[in-house]
PDB file of N, H, CA, C and O in Angstrom:
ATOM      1  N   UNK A   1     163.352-137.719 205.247  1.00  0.00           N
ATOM      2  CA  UNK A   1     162.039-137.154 205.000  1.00  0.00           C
ATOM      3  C   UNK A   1     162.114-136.347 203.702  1.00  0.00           C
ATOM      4  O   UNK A   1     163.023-135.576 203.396  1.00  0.00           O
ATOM      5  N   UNK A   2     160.988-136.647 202.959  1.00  0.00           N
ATOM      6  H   UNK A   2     160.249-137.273 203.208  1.00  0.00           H
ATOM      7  CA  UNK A   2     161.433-135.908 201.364  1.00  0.00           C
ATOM      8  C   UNK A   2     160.769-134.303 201.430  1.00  0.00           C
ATOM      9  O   UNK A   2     160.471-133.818 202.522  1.00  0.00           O
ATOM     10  N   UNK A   3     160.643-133.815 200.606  1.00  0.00           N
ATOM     11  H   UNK A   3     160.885-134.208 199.719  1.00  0.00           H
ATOM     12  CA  UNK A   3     160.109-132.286 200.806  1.00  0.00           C
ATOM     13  C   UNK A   3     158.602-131.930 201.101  1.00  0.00           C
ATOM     14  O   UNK A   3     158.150-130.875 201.547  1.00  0.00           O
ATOM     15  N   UNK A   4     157.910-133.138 200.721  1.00  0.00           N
ATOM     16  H   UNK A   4     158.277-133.995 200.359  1.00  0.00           H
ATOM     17  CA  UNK A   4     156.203-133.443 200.806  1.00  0.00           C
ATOM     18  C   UNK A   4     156.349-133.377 201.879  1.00  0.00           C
ATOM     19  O   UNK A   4     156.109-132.261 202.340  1.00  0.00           O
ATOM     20  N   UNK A   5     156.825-134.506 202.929  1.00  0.00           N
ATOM     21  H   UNK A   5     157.020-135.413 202.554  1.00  0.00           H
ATOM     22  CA  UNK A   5     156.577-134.966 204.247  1.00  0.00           C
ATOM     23  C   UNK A   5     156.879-133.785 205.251  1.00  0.00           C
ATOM     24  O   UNK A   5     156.316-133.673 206.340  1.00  0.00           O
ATOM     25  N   UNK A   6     158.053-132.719 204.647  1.00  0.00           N
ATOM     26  H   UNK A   6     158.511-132.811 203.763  1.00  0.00           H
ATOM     27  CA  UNK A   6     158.858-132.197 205.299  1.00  0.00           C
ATOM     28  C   UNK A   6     157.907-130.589 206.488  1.00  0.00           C
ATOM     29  O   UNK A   6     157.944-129.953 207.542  1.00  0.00           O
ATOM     30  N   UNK A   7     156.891-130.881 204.591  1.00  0.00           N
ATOM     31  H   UNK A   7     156.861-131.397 203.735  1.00  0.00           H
ATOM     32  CA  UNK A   7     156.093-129.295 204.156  1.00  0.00           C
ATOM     33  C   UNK A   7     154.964-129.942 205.096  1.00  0.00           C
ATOM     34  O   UNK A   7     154.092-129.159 205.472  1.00  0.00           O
ATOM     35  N   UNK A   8     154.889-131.056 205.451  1.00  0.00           N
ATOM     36  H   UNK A   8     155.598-131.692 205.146  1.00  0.00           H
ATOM     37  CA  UNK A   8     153.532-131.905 206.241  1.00  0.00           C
ATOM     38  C   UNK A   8     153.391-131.479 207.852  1.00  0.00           C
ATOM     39  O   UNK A   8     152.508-131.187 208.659  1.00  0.00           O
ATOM     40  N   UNK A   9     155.100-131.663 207.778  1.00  0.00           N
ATOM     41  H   UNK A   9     155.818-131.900 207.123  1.00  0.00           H
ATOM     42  CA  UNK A   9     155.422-131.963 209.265  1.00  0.00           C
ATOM     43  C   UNK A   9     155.548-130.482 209.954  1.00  0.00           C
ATOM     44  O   UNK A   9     155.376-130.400 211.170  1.00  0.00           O
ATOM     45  N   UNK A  10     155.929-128.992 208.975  1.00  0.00           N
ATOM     46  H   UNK A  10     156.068-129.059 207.987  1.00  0.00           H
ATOM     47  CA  UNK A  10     156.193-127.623 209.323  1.00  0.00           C
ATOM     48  C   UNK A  10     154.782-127.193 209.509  1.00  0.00           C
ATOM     49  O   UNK A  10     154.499-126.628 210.566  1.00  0.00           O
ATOM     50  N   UNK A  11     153.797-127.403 208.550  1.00  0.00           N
ATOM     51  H   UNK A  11     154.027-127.861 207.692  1.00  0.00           H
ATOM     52  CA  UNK A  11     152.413-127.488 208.713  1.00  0.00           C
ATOM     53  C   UNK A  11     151.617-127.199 209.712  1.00  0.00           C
ATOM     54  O   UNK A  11     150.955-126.294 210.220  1.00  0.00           O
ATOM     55  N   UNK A  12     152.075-128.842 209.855  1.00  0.00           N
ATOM     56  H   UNK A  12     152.613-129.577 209.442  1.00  0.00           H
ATOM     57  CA  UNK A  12     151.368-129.009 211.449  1.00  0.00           C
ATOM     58  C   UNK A  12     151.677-128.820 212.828  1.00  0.00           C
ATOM     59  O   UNK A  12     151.037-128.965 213.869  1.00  0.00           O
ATOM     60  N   UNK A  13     153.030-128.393 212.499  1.00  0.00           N
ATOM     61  H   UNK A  13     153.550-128.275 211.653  1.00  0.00           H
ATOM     62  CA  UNK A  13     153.547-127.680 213.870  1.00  0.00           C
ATOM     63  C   UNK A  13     152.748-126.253 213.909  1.00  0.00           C
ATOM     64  O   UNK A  13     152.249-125.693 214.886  1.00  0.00           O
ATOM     65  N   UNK A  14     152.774-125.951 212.909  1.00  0.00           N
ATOM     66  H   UNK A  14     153.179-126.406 212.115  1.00  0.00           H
ATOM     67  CA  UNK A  14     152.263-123.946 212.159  1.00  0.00           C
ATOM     68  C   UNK A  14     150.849-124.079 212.630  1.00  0.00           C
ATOM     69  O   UNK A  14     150.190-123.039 212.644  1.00  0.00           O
ATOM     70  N   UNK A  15     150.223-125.295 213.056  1.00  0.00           N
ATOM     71  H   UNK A  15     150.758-126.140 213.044  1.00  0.00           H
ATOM     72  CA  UNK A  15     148.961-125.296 213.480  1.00  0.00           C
ATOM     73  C   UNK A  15     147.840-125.379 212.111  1.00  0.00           C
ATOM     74  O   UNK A  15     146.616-125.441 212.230  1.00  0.00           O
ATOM     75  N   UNK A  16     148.591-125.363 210.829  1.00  0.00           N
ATOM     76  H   UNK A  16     149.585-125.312 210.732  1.00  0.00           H
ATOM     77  CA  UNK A  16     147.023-125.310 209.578  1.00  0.00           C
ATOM     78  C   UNK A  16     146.662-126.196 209.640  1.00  0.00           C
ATOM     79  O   UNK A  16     145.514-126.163 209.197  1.00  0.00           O
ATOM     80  N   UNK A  17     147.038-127.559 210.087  1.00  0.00           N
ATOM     81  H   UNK A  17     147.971-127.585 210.447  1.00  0.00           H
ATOM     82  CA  UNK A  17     145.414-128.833 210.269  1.00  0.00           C
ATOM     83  C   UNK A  17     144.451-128.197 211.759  1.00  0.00           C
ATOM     84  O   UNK A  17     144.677-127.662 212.844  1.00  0.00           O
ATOM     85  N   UNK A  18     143.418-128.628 211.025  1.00  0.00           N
ATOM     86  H   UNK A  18     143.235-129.063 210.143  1.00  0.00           H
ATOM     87  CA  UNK A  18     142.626-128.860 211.986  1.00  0.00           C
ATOM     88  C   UNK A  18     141.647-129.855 212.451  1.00  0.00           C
ATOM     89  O   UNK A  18     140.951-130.157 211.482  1.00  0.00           O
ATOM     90  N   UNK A  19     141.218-130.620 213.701  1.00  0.00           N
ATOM     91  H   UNK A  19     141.783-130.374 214.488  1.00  0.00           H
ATOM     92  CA  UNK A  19     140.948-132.057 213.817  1.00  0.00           C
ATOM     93  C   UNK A  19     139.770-131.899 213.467  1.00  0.00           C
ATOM     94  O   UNK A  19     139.096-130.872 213.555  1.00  0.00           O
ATOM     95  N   UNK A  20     139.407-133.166 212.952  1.00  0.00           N
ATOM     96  H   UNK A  20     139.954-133.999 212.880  1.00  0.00           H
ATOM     97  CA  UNK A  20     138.120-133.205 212.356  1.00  0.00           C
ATOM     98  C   UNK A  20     137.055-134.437 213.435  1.00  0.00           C
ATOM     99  O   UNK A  20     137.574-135.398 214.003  1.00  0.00           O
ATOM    100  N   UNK A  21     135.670-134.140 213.508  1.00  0.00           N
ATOM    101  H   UNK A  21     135.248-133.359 213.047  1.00  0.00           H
ATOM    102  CA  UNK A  21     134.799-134.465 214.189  1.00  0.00           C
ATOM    103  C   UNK A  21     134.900-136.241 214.073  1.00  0.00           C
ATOM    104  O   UNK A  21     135.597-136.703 213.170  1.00  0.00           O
ATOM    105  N   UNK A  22     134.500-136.762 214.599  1.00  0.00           N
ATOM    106  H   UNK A  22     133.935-136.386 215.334  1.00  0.00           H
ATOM    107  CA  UNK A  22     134.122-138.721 214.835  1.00  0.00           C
ATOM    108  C   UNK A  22     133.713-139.114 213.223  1.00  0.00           C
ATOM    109  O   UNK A  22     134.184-139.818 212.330  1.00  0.00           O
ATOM    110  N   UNK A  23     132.274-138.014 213.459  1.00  0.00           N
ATOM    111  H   UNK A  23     131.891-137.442 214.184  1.00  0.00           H
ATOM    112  CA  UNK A  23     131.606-138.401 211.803  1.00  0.00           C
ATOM    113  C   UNK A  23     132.315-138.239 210.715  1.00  0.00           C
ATOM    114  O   UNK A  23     132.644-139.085 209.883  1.00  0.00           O
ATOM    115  N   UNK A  24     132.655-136.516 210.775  1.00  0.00           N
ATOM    116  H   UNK A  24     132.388-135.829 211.450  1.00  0.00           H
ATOM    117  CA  UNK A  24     133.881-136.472 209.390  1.00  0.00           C
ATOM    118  C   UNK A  24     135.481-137.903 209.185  1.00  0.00           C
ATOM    119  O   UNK A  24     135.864-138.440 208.146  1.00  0.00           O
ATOM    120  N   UNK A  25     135.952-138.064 210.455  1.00  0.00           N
ATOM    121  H   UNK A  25     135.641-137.628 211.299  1.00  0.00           H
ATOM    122  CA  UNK A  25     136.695-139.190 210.438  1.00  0.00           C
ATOM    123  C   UNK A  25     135.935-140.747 209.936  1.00  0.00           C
ATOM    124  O   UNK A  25     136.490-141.632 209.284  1.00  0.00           O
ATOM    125  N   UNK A  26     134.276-140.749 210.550  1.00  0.00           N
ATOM    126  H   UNK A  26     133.826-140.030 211.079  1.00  0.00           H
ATOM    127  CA  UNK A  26     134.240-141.764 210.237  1.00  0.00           C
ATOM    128  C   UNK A  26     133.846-142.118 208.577  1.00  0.00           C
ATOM    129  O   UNK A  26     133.832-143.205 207.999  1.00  0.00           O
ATOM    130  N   UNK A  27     133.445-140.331 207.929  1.00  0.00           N
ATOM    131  H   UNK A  27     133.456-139.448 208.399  1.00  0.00           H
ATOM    132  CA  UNK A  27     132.847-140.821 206.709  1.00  0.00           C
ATOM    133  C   UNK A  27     134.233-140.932 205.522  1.00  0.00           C
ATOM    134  O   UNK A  27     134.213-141.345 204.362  1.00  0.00           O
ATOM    135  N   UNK A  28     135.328-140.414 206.303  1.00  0.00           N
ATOM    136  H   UNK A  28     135.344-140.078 207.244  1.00  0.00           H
ATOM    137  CA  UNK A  28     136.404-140.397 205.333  1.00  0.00           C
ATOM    138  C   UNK A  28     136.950-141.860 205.028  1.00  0.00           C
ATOM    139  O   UNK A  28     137.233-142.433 203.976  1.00  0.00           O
ATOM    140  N   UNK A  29     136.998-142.364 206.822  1.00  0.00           N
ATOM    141  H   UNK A  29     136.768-141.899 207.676  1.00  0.00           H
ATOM    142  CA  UNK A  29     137.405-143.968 206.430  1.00  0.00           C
ATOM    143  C   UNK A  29     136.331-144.932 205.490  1.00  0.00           C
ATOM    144  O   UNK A  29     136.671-145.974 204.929  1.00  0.00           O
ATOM    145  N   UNK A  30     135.149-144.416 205.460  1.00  0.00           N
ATOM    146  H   UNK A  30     134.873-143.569 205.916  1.00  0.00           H
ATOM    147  CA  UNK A  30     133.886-144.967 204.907  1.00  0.00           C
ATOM    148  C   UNK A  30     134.901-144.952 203.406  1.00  0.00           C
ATOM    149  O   UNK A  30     135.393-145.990 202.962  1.00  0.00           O
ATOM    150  N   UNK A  31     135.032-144.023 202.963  1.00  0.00           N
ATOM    151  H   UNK A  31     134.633-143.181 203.324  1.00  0.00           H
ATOM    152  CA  UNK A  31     135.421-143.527 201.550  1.00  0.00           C
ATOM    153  C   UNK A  31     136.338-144.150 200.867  1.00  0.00           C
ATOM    154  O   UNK A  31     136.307-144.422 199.667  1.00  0.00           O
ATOM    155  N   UNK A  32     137.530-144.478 201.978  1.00  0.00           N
ATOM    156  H   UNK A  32     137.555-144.256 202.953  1.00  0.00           H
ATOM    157  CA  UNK A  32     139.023-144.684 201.671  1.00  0.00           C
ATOM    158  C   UNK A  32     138.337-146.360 201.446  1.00  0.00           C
ATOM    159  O   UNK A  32     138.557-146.834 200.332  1.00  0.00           O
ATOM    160  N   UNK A  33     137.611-147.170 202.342  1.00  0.00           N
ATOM    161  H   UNK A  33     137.431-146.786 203.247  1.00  0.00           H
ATOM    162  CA  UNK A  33     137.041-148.315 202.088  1.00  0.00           C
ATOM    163  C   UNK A  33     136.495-148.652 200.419  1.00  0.00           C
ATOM    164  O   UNK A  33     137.042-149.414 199.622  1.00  0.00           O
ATOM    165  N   UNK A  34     135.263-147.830 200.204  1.00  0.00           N
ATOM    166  H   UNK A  34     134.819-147.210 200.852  1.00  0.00           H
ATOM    167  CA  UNK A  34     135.109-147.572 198.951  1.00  0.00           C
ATOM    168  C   UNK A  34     135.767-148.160 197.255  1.00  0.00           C
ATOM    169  O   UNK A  34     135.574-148.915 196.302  1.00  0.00           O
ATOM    170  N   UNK A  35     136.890-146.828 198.014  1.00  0.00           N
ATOM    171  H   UNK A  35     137.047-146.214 198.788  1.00  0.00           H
ATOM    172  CA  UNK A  35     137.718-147.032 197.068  1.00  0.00           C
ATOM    173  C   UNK A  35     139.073-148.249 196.980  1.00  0.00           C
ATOM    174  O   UNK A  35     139.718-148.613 195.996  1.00  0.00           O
ATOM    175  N   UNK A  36     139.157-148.612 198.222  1.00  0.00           N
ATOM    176  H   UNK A  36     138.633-148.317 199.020  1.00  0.00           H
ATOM    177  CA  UNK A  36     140.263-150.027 198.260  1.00  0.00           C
ATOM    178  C   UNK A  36     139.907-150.820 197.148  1.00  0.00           C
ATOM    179  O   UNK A  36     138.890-150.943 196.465  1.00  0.00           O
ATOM    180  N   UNK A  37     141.047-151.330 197.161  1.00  0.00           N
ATOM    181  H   UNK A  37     141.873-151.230 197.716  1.00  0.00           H
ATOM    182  CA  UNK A  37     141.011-152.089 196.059  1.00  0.00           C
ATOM    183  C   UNK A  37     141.532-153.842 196.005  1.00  0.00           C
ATOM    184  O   UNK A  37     142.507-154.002 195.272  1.00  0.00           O
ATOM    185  N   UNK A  38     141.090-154.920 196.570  1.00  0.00           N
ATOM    186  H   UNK A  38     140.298-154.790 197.165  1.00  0.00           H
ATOM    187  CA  UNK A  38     140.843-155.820 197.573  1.00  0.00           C
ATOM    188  C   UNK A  38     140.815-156.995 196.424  1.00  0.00           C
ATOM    189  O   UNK A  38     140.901-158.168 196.784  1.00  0.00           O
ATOM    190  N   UNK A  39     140.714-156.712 195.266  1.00  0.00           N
ATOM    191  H   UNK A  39     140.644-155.759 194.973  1.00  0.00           H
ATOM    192  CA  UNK A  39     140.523-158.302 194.349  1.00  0.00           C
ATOM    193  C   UNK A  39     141.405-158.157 193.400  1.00  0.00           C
ATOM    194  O   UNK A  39     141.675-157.031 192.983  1.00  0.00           O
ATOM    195  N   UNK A  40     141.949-159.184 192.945  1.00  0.00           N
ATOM    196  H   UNK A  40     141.730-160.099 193.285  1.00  0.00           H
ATOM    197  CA  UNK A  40     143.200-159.200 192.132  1.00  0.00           C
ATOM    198  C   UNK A  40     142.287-160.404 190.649  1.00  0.00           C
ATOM    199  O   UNK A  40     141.350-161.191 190.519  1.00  0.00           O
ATOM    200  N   UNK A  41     143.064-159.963 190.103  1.00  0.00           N
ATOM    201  H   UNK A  41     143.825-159.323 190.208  1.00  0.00           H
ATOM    202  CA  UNK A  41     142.318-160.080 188.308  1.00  0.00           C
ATOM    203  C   UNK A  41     143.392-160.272 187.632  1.00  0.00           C
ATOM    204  O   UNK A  41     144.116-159.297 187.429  1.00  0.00           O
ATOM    205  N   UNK A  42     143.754-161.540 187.128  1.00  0.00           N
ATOM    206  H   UNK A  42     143.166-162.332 187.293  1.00  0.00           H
ATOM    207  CA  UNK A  42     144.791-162.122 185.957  1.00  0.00           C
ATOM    208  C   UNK A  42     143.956-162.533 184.551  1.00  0.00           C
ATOM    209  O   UNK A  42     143.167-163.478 184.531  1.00  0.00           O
ATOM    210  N   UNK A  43     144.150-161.959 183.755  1.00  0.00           N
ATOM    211  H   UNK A  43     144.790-161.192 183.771  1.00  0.00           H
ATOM    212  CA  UNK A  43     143.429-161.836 182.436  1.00  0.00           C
ATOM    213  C   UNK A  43     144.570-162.544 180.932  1.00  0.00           C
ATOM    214  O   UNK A  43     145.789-162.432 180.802  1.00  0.00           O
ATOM    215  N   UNK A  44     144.049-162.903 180.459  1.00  0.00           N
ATOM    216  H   UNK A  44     143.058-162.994 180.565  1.00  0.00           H
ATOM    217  CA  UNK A  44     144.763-162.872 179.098  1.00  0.00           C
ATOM    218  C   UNK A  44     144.124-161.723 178.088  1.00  0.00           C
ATOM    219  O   UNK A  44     142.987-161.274 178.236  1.00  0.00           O
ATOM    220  N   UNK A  45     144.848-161.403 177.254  1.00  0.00           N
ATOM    221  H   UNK A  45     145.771-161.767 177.134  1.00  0.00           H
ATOM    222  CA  UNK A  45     144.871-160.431 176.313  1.00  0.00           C
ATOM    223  C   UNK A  45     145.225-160.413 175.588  1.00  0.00           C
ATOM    224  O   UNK A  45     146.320-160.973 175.648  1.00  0.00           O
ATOM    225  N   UNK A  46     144.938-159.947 174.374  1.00  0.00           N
ATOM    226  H   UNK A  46     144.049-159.493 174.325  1.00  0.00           H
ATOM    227  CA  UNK A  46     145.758-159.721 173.086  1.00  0.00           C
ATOM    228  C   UNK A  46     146.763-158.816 172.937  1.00  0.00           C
ATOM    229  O   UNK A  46     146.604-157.597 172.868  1.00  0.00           O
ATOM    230  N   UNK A  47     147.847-159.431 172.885  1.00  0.00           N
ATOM    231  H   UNK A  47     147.976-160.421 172.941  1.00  0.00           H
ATOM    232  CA  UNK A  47     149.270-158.219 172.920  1.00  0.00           C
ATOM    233  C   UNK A  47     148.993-157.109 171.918  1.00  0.00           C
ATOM    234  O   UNK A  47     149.180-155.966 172.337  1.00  0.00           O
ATOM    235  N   UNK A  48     148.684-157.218 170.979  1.00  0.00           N
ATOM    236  H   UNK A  48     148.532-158.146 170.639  1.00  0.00           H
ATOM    237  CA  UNK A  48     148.158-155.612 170.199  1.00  0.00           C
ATOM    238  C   UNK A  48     147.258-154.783 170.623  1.00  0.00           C
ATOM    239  O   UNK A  48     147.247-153.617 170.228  1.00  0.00           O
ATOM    240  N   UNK A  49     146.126-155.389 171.726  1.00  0.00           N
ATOM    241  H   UNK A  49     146.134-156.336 172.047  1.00  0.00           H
ATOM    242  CA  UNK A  49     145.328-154.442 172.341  1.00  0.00           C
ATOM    243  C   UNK A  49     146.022-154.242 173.642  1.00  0.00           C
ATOM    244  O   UNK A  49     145.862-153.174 174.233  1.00  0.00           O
ATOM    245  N   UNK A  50     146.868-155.286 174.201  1.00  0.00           N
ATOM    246  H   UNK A  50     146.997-156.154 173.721  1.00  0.00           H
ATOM    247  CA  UNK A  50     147.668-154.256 175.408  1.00  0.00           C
ATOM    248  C   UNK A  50     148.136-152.738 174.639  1.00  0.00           C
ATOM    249  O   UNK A  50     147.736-151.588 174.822  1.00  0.00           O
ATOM    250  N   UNK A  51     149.415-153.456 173.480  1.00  0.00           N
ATOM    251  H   UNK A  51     149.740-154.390 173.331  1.00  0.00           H
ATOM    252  CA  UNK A  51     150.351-152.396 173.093  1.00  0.00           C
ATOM    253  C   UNK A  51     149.216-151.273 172.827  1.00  0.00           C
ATOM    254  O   UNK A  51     149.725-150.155 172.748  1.00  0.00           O
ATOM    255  N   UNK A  52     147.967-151.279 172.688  1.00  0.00           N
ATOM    256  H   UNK A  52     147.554-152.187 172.752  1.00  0.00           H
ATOM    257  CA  UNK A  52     147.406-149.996 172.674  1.00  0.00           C
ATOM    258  C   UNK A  52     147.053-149.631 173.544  1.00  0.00           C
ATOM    259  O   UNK A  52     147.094-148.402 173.489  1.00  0.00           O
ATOM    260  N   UNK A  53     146.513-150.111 174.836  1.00  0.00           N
ATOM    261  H   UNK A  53     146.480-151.110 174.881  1.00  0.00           H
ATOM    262  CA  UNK A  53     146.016-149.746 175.926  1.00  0.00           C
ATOM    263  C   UNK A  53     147.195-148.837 176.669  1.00  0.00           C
ATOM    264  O   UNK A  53     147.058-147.797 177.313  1.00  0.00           O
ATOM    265  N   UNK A  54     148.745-149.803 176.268  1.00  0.00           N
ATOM    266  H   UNK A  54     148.856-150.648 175.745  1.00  0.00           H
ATOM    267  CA  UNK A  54     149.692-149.066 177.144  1.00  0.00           C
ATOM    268  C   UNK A  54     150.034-147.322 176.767  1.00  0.00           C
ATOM    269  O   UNK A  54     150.368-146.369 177.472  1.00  0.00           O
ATOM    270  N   UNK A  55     149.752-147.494 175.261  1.00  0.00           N
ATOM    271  H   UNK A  55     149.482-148.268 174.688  1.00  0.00           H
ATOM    272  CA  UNK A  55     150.048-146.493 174.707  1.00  0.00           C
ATOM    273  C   UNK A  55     148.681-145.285 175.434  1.00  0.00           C
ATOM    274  O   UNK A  55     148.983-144.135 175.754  1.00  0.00           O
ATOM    275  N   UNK A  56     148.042-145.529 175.499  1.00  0.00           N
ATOM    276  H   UNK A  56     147.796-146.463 175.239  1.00  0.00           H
ATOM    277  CA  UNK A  56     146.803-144.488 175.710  1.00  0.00           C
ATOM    278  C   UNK A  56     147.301-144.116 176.787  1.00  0.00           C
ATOM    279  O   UNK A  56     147.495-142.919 176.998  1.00  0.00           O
ATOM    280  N   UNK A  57     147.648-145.198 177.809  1.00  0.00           N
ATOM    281  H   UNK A  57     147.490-146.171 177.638  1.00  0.00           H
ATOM    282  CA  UNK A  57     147.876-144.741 178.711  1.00  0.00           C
ATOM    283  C   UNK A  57     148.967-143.760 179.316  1.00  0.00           C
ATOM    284  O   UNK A  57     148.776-142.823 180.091  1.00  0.00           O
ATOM    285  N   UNK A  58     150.323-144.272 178.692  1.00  0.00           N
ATOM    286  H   UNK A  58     150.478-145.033 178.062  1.00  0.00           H
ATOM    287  CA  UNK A  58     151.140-143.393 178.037  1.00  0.00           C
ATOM    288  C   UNK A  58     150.806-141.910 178.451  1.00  0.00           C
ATOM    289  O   UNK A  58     151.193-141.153 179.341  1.00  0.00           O
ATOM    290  N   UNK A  59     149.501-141.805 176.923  1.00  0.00           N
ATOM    291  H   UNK A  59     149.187-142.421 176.200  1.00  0.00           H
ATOM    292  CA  UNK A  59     149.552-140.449 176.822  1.00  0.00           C
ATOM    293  C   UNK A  59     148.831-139.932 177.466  1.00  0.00           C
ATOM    294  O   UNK A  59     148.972-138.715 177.581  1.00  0.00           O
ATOM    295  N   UNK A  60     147.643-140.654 178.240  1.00  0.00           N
ATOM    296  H   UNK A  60     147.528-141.643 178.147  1.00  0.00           H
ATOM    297  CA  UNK A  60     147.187-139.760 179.814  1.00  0.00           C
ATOM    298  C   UNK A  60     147.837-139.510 180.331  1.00  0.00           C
ATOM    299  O   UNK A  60     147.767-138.363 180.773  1.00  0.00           O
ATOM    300  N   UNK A  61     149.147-140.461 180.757  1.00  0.00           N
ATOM    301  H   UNK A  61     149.204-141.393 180.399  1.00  0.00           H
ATOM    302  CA  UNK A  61     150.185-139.848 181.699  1.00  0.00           C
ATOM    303  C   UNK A  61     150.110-140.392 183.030  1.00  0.00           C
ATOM    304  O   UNK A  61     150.317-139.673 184.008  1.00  0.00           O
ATOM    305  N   UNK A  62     149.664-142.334 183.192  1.00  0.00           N
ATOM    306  H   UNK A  62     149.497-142.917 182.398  1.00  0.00           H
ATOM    307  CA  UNK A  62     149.470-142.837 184.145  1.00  0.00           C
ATOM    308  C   UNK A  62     150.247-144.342 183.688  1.00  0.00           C
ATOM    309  O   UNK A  62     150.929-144.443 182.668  1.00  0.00           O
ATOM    310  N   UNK A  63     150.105-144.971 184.228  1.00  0.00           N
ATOM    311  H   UNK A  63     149.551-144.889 185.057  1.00  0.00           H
ATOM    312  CA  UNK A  63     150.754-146.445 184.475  1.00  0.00           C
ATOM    313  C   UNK A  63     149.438-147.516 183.561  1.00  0.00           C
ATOM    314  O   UNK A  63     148.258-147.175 183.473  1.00  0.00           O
ATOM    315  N   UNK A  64     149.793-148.313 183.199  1.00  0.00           N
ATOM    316  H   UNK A  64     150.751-148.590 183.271  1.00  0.00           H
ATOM    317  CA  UNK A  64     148.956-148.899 182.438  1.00  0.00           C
ATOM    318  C   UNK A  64     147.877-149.850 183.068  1.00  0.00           C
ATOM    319  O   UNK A  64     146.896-150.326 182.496  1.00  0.00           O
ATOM    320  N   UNK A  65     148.266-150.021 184.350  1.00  0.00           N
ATOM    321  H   UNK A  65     149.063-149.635 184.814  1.00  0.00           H
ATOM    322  CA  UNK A  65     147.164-150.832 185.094  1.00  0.00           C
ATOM    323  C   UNK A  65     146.402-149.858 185.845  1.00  0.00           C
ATOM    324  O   UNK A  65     145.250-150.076 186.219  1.00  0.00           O
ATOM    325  N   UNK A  66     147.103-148.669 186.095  1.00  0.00           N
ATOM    326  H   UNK A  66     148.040-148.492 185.791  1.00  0.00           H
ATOM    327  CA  UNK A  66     145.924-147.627 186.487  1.00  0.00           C
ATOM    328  C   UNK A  66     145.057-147.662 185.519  1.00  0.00           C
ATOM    329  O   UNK A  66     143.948-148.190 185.599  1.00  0.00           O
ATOM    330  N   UNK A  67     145.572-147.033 184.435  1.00  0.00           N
ATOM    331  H   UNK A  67     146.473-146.604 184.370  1.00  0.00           H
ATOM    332  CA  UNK A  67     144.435-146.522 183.386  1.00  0.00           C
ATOM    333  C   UNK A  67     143.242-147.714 183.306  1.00  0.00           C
ATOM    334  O   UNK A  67     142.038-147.479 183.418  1.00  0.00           O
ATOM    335  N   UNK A  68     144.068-149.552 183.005  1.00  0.00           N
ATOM    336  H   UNK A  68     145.046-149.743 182.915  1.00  0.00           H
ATOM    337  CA  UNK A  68     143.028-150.434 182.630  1.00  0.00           C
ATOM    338  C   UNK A  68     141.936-150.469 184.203  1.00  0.00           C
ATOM    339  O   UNK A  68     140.741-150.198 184.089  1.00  0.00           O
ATOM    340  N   UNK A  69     142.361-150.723 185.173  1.00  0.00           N
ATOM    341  H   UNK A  69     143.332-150.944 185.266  1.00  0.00           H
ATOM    342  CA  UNK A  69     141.548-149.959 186.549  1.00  0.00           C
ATOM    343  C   UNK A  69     140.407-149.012 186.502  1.00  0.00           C
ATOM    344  O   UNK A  69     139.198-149.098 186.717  1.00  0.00           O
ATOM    345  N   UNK A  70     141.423-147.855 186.057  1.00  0.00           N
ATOM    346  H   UNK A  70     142.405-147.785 185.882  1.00  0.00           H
ATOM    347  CA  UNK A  70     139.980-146.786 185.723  1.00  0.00           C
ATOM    348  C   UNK A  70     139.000-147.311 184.761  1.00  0.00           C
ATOM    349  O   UNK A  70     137.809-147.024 184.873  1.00  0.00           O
ATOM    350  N   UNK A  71     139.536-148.223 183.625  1.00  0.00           N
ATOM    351  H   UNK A  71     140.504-148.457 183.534  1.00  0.00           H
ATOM    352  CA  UNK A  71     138.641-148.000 182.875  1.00  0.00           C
ATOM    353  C   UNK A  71     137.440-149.183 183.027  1.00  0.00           C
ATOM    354  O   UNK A  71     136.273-148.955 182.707  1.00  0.00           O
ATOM    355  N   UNK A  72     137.917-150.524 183.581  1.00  0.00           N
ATOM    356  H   UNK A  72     138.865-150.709 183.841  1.00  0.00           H
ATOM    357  CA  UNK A  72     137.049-151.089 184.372  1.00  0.00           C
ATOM    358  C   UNK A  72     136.271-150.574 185.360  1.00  0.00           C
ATOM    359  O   UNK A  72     135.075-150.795 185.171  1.00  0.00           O
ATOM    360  N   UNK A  73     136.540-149.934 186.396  1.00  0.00           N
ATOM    361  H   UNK A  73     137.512-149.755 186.549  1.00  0.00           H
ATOM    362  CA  UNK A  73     135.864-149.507 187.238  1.00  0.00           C
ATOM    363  C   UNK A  73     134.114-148.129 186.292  1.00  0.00           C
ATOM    364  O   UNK A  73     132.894-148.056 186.438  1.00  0.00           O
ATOM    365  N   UNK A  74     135.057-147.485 185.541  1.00  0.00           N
ATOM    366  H   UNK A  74     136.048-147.545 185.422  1.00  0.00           H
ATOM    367  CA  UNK A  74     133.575-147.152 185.026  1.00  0.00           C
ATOM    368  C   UNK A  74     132.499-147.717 184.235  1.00  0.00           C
ATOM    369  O   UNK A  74     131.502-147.172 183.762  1.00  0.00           O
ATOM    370  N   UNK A  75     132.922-148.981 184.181  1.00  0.00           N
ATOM    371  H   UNK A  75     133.733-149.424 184.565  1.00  0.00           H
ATOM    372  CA  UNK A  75     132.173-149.369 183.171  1.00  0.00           C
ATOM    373  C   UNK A  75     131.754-150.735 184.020  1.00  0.00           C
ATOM    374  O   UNK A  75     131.555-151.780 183.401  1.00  0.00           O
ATOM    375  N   UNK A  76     131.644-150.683 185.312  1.00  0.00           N
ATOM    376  H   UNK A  76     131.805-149.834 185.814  1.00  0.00           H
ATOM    377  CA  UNK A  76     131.285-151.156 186.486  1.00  0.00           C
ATOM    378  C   UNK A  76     130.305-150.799 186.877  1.00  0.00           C
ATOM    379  O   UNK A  76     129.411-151.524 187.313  1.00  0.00           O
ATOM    380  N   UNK A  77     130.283-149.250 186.770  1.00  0.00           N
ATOM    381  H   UNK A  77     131.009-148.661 186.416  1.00  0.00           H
ATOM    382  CA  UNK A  77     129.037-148.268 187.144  1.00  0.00           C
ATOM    383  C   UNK A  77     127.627-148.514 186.703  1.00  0.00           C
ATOM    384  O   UNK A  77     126.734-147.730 187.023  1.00  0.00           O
TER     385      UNK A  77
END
């Protein structure tokens, strides 16, 4: 168990969760649905606009298919 899980598990013995109602459960799973991510997308690209995309991403400080993700998804909106 790593130190996240560890601090999860002392937690909830310590009693700080507290259960949440049908609705609050059901609007969270509503949410987590939402946001799944269920379709897979193989693209070609131009290797100089990857090498920049990776780089941006880079310097946000995320993985490069996150970032191209995020940046599809807003421009979805």
């Amino acid at each position: 168990m790593g130190k996240a899980e560890a601090k999860i598990d002392k937690d909830l013995l310590a009693g700080k969760y507290l259960p949440v109602t049908p609705q609050e459960e059901e609007r969270f799973l509503a949410a987590l649905a939402r946001k799944r991510k269920d379709a897979i997308l193989h693209i070609r690209i131009n290797s100089i606009d990857l090498d920049r995309i990776k780089a941006k991403a880079s310097k946000a400080g995320v993985p490069y298919q996150t970032f191209i993700a995020h940046v599809l998804h807003h421009v979805a909106r």
